[in-house]
ROTORRO-715712 format. One line per 10 residues: for each residue z, y, x of N, C-alpha, C, O. Coordinates in nm, 4 decimals. Example, Ala and Ser with C-alpha at 12.3 -4.5 7.8 and 13.67 -1.06 7.14 Angstrom:
REM residues 2
0.7800,-0.5690,1.3190,0.7800,-0.4500,1.2300,0.7800,-0.3300,1.3200,0.8465,-0.3319,1.4236 | 0.7080,-0.2250,1.2850,0.7140,-0.1060,1.3670,0.7870,0.0030,1.2900,0.8039,0.1138,1.3409
END
This chain:
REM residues 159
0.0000,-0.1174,0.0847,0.0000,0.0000,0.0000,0.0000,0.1240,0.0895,0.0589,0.0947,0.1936 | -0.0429,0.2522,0.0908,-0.0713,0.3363,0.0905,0.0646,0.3908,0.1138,0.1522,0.3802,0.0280 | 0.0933,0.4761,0.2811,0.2277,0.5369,0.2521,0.2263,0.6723,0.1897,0.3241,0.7446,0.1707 | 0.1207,0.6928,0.1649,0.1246,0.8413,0.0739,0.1754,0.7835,-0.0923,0.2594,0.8224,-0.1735 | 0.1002,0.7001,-0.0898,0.1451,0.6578,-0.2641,0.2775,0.6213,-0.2532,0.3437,0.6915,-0.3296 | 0.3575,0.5290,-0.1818,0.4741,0.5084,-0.1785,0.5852,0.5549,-0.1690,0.6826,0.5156,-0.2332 | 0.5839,0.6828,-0.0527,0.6097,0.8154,-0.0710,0.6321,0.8968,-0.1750,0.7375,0.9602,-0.1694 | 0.5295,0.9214,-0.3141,0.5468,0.9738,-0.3925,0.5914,0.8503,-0.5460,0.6373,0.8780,-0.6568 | 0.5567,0.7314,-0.4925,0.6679,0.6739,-0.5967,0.7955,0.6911,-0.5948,0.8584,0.7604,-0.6748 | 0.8428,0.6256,-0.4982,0.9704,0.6187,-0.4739,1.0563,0.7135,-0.5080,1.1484,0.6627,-0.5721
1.0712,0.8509,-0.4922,1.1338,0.9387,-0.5537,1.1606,0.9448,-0.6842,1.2672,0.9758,-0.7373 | 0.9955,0.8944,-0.7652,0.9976,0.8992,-0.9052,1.0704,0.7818,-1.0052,1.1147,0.7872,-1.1200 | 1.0615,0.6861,-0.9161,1.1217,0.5597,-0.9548,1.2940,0.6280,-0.9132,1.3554,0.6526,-1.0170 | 1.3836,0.6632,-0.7705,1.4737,0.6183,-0.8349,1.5424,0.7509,-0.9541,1.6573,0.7392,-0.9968 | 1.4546,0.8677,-0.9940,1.4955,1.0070,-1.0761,1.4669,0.8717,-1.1736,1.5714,0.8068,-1.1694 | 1.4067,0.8291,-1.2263,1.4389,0.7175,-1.3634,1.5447,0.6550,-1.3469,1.6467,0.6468,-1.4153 | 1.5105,0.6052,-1.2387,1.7104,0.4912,-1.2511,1.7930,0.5647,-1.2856,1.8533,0.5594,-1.3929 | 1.8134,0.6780,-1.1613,1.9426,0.7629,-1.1923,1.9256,0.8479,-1.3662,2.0101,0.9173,-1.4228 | 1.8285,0.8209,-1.4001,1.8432,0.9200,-1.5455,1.8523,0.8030,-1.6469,1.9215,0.8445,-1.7399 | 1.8137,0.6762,-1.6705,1.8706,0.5420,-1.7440,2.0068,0.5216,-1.6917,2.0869,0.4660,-1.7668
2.0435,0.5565,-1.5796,2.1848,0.4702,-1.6036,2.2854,0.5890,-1.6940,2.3586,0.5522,-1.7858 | 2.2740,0.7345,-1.6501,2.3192,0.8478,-1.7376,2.3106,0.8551,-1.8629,2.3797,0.9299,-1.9320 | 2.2173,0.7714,-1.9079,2.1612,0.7607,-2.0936,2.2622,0.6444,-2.1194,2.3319,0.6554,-2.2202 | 2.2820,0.5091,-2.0222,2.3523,0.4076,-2.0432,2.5257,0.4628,-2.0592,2.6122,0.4286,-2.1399 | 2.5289,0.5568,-1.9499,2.6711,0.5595,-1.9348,2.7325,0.6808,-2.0858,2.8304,0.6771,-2.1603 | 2.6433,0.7522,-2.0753,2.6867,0.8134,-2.2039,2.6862,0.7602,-2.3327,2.7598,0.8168,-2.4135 | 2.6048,0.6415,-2.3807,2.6258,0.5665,-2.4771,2.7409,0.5003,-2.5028,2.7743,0.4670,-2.6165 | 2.8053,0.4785,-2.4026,2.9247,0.3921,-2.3924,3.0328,0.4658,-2.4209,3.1194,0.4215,-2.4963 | 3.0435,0.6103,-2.3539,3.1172,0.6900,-2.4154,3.1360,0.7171,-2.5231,3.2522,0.7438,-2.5537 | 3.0266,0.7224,-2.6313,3.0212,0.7644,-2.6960,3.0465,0.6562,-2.8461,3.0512,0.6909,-2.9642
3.0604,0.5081,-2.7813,3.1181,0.3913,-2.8532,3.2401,0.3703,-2.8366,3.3178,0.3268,-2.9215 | 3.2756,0.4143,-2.6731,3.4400,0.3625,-2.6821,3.5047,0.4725,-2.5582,3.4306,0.5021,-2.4644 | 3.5907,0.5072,-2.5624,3.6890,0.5724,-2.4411,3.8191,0.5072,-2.4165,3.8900,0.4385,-2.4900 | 3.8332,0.5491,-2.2855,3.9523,0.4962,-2.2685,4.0322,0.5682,-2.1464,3.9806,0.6436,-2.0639 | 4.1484,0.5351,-2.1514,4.2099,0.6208,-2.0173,4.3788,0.6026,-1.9968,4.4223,0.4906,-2.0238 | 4.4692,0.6984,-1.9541,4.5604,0.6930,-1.9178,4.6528,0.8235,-1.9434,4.6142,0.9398,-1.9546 | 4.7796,0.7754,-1.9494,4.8575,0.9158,-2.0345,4.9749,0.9156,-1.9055,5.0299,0.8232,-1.8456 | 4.9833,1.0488,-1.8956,5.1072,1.0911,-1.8172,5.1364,1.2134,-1.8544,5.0417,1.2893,-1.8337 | 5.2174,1.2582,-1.8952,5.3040,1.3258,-1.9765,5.4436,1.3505,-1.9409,5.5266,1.2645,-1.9115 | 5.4652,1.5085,-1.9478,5.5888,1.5607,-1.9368,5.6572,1.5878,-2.0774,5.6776,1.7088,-2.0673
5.7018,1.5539,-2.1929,5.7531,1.5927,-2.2830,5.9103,1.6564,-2.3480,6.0241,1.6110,-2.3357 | 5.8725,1.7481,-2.4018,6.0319,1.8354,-2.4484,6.0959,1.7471,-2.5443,6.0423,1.6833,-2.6348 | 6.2376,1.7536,-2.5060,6.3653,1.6809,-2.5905,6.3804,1.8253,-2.7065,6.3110,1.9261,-2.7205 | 6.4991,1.7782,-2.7722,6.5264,1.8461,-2.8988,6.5818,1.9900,-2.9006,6.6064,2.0546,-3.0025 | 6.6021,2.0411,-2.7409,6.6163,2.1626,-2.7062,6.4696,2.2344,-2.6670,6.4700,2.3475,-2.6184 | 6.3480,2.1644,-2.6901,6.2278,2.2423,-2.6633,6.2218,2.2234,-2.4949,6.1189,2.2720,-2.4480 | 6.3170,2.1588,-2.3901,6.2740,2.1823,-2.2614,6.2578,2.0579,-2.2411,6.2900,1.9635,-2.3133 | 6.1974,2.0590,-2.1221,6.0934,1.9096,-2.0865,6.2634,1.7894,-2.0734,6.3702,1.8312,-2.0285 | 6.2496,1.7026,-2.1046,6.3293,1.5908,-2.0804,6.2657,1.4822,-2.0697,6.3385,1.3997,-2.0144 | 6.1421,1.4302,-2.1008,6.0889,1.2972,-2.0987,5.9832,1.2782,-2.0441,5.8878,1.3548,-2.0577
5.9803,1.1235,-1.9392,5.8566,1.1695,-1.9147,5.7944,1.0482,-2.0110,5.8661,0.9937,-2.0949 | 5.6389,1.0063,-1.9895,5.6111,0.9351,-2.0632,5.4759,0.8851,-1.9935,5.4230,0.9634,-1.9146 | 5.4146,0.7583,-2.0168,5.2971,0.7046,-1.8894,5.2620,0.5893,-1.9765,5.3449,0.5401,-2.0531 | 5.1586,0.5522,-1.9673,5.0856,0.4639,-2.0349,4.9363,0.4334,-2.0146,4.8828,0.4355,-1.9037 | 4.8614,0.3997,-2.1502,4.6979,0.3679,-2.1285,4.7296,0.4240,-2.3136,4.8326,0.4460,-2.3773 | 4.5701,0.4300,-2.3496,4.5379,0.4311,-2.4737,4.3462,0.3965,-2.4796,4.2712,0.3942,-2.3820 | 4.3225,0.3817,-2.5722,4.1514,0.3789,-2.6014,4.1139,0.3914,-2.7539,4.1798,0.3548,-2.8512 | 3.9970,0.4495,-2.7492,3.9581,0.4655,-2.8818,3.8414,0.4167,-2.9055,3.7499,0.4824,-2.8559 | 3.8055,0.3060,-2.9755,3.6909,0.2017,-2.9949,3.6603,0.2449,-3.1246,3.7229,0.3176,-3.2017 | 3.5034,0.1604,-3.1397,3.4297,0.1463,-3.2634,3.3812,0.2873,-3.2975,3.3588,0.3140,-3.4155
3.3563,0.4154,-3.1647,3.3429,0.5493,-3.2076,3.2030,0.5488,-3.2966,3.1680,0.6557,-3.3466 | 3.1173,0.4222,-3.3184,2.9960,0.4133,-3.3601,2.9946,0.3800,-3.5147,2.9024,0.3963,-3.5946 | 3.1183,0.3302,-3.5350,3.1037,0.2449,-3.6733,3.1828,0.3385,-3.7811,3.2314,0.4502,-3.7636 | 3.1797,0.2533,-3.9034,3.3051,0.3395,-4.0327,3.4091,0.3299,-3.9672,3.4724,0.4224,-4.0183 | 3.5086,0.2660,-3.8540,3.6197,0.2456,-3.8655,3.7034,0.2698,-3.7619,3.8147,0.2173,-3.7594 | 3.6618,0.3490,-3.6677,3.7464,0.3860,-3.5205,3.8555,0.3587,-3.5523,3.8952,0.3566,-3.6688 | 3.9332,0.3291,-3.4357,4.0507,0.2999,-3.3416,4.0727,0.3491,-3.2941,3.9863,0.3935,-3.2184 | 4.2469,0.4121,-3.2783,4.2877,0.4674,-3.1767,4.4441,0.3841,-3.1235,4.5488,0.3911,-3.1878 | 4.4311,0.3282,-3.0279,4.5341,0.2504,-2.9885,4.5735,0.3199,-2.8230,4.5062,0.3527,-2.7253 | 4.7256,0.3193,-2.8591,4.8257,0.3809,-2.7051,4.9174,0.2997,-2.7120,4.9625,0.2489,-2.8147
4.9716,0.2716,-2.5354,5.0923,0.1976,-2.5350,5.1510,0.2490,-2.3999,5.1096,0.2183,-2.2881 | 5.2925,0.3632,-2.4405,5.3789,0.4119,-2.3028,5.4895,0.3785,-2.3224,5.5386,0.3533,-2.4324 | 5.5668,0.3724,-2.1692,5.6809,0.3973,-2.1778,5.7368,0.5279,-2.1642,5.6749,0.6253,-2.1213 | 5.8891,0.5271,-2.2126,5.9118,0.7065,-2.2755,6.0555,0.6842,-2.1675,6.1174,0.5833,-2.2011 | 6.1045,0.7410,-2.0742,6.1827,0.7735,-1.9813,6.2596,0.9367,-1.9983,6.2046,1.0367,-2.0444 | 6.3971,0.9261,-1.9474,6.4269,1.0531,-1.9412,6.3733,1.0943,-1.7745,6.3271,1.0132,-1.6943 | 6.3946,1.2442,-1.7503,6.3703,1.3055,-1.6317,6.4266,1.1890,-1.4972,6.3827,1.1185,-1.4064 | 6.5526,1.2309,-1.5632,6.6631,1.1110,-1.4097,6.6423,0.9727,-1.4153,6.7276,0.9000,-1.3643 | 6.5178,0.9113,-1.4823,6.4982,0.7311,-1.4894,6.5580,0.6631,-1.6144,6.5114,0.5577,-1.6575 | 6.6622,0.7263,-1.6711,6.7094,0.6953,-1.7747,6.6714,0.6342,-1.9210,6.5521,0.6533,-1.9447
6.7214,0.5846,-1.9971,6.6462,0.5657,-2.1266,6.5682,0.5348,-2.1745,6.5270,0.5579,-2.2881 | 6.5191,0.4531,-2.0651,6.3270,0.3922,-2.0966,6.3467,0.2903,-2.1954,6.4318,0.2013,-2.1981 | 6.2364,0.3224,-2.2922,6.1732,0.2183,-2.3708,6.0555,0.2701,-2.3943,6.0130,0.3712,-2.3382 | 5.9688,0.1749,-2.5160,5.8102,0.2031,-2.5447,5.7804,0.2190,-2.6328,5.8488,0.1615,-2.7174 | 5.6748,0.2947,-2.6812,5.6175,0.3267,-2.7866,5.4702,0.3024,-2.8140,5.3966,0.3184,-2.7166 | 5.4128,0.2662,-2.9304,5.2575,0.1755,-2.9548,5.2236,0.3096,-3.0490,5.3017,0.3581,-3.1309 | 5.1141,0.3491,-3.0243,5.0495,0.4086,-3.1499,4.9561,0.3519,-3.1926,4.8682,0.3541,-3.1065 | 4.9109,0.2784,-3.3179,4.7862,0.2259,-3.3474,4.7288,0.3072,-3.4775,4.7836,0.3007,-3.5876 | 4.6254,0.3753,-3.4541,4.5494,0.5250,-3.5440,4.4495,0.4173,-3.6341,4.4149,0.3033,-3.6032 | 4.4239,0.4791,-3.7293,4.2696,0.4631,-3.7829,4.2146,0.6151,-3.7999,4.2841,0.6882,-3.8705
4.1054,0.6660,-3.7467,4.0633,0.7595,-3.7389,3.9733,0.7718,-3.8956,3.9075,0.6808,-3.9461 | 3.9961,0.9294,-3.9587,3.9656,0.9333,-4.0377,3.8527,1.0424,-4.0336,3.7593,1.0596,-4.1119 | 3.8880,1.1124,-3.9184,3.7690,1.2462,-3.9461,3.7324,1.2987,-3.7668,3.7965,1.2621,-3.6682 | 3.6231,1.3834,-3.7679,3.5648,1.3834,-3.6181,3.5098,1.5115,-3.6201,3.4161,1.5386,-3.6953 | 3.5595,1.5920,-3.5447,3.5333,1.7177,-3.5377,3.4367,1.7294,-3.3549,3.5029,1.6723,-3.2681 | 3.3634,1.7636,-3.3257,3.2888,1.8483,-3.2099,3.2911,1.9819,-3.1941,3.2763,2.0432,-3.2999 | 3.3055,2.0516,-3.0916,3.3375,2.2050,-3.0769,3.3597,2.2336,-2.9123,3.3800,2.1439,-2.8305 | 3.3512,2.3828,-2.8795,3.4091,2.3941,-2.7378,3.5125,2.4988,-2.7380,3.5581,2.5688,-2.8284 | 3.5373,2.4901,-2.6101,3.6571,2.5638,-2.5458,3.6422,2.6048,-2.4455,3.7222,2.5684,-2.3593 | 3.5325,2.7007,-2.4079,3.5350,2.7836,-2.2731,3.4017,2.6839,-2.2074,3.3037,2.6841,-2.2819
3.3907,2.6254,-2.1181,3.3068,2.5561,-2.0579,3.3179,2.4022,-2.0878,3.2274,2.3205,-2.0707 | 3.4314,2.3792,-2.1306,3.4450,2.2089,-2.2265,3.3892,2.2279,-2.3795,3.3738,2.3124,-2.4677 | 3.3694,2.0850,-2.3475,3.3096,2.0151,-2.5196,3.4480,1.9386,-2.5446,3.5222,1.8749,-2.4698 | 3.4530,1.9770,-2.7052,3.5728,1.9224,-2.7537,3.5628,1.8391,-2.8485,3.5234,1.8860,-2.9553 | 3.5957,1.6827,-2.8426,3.6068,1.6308,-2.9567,3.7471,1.5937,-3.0338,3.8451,1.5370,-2.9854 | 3.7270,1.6459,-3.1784,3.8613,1.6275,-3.1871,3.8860,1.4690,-3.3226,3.8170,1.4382,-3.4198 | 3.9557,1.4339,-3.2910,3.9569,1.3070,-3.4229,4.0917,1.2967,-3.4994,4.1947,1.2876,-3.4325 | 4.0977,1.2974,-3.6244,4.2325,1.2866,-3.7111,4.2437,1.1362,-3.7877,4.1444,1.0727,-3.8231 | 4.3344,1.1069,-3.8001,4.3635,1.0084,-3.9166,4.5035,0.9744,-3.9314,4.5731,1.0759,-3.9307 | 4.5804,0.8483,-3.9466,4.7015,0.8456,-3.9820,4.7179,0.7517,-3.8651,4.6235,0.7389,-3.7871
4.8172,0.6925,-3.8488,4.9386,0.6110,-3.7334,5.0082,0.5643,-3.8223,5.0441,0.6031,-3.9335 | 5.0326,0.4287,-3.7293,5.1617,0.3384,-3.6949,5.2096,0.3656,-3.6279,5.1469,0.2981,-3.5463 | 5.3186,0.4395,-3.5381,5.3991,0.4264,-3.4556,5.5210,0.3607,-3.4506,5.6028,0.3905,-3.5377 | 5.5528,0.2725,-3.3621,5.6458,0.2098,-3.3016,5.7746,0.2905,-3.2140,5.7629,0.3425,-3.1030 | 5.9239,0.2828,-3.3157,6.0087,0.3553,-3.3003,6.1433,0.2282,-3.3112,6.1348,0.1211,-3.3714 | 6.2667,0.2821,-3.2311,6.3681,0.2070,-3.2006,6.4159,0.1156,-3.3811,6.4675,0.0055,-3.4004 | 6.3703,0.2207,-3.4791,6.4850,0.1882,-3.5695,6.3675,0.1536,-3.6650,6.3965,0.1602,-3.7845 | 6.2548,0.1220,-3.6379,6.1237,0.0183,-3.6743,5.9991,0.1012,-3.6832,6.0166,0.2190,-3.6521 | 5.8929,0.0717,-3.7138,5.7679,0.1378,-3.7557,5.7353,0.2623,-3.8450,5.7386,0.2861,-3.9657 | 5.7047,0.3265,-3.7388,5.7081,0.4545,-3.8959,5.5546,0.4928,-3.9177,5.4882,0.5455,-3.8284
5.5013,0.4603,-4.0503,5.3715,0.4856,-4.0978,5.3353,0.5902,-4.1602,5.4036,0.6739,-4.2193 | 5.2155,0.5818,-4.1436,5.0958,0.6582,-4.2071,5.1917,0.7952,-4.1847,5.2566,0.8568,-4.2692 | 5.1755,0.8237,-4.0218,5.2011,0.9515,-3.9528,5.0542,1.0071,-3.9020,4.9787,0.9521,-3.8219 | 5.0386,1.1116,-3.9603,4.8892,1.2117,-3.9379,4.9334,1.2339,-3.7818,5.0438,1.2563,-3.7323 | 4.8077,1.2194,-3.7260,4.7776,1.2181,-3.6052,4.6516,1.3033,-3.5527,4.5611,1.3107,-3.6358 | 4.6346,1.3522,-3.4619,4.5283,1.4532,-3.3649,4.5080,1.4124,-3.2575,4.5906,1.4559,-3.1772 | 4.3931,1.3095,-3.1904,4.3412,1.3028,-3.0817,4.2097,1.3851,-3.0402,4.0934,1.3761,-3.0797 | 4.2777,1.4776,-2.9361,4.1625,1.5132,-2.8639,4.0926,1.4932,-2.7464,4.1644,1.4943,-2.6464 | 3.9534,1.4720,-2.7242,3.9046,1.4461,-2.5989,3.8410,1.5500,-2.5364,3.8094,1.6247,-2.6290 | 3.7961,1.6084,-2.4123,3.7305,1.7213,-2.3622,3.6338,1.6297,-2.2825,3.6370,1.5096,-2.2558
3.5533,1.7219,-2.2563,3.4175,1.6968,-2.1581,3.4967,1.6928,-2.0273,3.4401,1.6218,-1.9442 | 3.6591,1.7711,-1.9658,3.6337,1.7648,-1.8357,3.7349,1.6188,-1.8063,3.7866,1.5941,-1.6973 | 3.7451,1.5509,-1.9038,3.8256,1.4924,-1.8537,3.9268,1.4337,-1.9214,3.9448,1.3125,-1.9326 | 4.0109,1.5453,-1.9790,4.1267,1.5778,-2.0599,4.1596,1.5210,-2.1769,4.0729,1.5312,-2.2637 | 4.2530,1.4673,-2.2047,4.3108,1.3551,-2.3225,4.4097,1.4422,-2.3797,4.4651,1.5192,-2.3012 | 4.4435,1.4456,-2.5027,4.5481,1.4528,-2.5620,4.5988,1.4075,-2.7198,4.5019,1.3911,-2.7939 | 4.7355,1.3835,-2.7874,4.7621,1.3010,-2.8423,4.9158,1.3761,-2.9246,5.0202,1.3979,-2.8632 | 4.8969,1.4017,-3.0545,4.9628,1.4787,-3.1580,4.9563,1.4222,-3.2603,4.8681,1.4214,-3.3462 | 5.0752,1.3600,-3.2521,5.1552,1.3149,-3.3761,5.2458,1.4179,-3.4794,5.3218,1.4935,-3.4188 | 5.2457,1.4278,-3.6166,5.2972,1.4927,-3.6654,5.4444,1.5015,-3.6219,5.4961,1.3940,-3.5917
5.5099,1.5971,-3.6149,5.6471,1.6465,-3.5201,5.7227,1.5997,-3.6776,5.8109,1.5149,-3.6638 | 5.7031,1.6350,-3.7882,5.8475,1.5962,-3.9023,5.8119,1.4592,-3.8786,5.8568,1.4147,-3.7731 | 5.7569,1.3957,-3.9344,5.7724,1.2817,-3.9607,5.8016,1.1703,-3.7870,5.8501,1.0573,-3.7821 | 5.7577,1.2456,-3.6833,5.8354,1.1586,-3.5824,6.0282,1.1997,-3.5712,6.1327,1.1428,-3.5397 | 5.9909,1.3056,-3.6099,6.1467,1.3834,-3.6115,6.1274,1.4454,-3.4668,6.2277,1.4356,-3.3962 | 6.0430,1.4931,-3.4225,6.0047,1.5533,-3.2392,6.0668,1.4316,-3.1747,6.1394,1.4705,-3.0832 | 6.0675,1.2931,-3.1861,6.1191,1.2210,-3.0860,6.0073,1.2097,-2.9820,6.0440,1.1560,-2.8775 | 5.8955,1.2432,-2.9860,5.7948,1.2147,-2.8788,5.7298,1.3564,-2.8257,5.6251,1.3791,-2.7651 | 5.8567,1.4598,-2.8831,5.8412,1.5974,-2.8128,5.7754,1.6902,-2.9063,5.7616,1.6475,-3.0209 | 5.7302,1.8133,-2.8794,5.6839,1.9055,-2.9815,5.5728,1.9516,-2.9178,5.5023,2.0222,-2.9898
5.5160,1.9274,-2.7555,5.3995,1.9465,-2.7603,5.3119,1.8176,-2.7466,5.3575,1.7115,-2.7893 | 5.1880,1.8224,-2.6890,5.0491,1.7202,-2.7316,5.1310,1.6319,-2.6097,5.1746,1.6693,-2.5008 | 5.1320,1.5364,-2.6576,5.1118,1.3628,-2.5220,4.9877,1.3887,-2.4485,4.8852,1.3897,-2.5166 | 4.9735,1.4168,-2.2810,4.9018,1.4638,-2.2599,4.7976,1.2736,-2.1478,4.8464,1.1636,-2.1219 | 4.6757,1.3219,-2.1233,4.6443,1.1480,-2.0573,4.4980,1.2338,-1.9825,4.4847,1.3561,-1.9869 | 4.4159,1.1558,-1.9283,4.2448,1.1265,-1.8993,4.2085,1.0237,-1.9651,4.2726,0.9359,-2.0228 | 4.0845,1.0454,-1.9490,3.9690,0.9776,-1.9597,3.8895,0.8731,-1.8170,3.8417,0.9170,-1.7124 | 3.8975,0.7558,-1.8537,3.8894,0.6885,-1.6902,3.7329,0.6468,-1.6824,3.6786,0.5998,-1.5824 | 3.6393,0.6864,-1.8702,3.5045,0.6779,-1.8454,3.4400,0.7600,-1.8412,3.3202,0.7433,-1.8183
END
């Protein structure tokens, strides 16, 4: 073959790869996310007391029926007091929007959460995702009673 022709394939061939695997990888995003929560959260005086660390993911972003499933442990500052908490969501609604140079997706529906003194349901919930990265996770504050703090459970995105 011709090193002039080969020359000018080759470039063109791998700008396709690299632009199929970008079409691949954003599809996937856009079916499922997933990531990791680390979190500083406020006790019942409003100042940080807890920390909190985990995973969560949100599947089926394609179908009627998303998922939103988290599982941390909730610690005081000094190591203290650890136990865990499960959130399992059904997402009910899906908002898109930005915020400065991020894309924001935001998703609502209700929760199960997993609490010492048993399950407390159908708690309205707010997951948001950003373009840079950025996770976050808002559970209604009455109905947890602020046990998981009064601001957002904060995490990434690991796709």
């Amino acid at each position: 073959m011709n090193r002039q022709i080969l020359f000018a394939v080759i470039p063109s061939l791998i700008a396709f790869l690299l632009i199929g695997s970008s079409i691949a990888a954003a599809t996937l995003t856009l079916s499922s996310q997933s990531g990791t929560i680390s979190s500083t959260q406020n006790g019942p005086g409003g100042k940080p007391a807890w920390k909190v660390s985990g995973t969560w993911n949100l599947a089926n972003l394609k179908s009627n029926t998303p998922t939103f499933n988290a599982s941390f442990d909730m610690m005081k500052l000094d190591g203290s007091s650890k136990h865990k908490h499960s959130i399992n969501a059904t997402i009910t609604s899906a908002d898109f929007g930005r915020a400065g140079k991020s894309s924001i997706r935001t998703y609502g529906g209700t929760a199960i959460i997993s609490m010492k003194e048993g399950p407390l349901s159908d708690v309205p919930i707010v997951i948001k995702l950003s373009s840079d990265g950025n996770m976050s996770i808002m559970p209604d504050r009455v109905k947890t009673k602020d046990h998981l703090g009064n601001t957002a459970i904060q995490g990434k995105t690991t796709m």
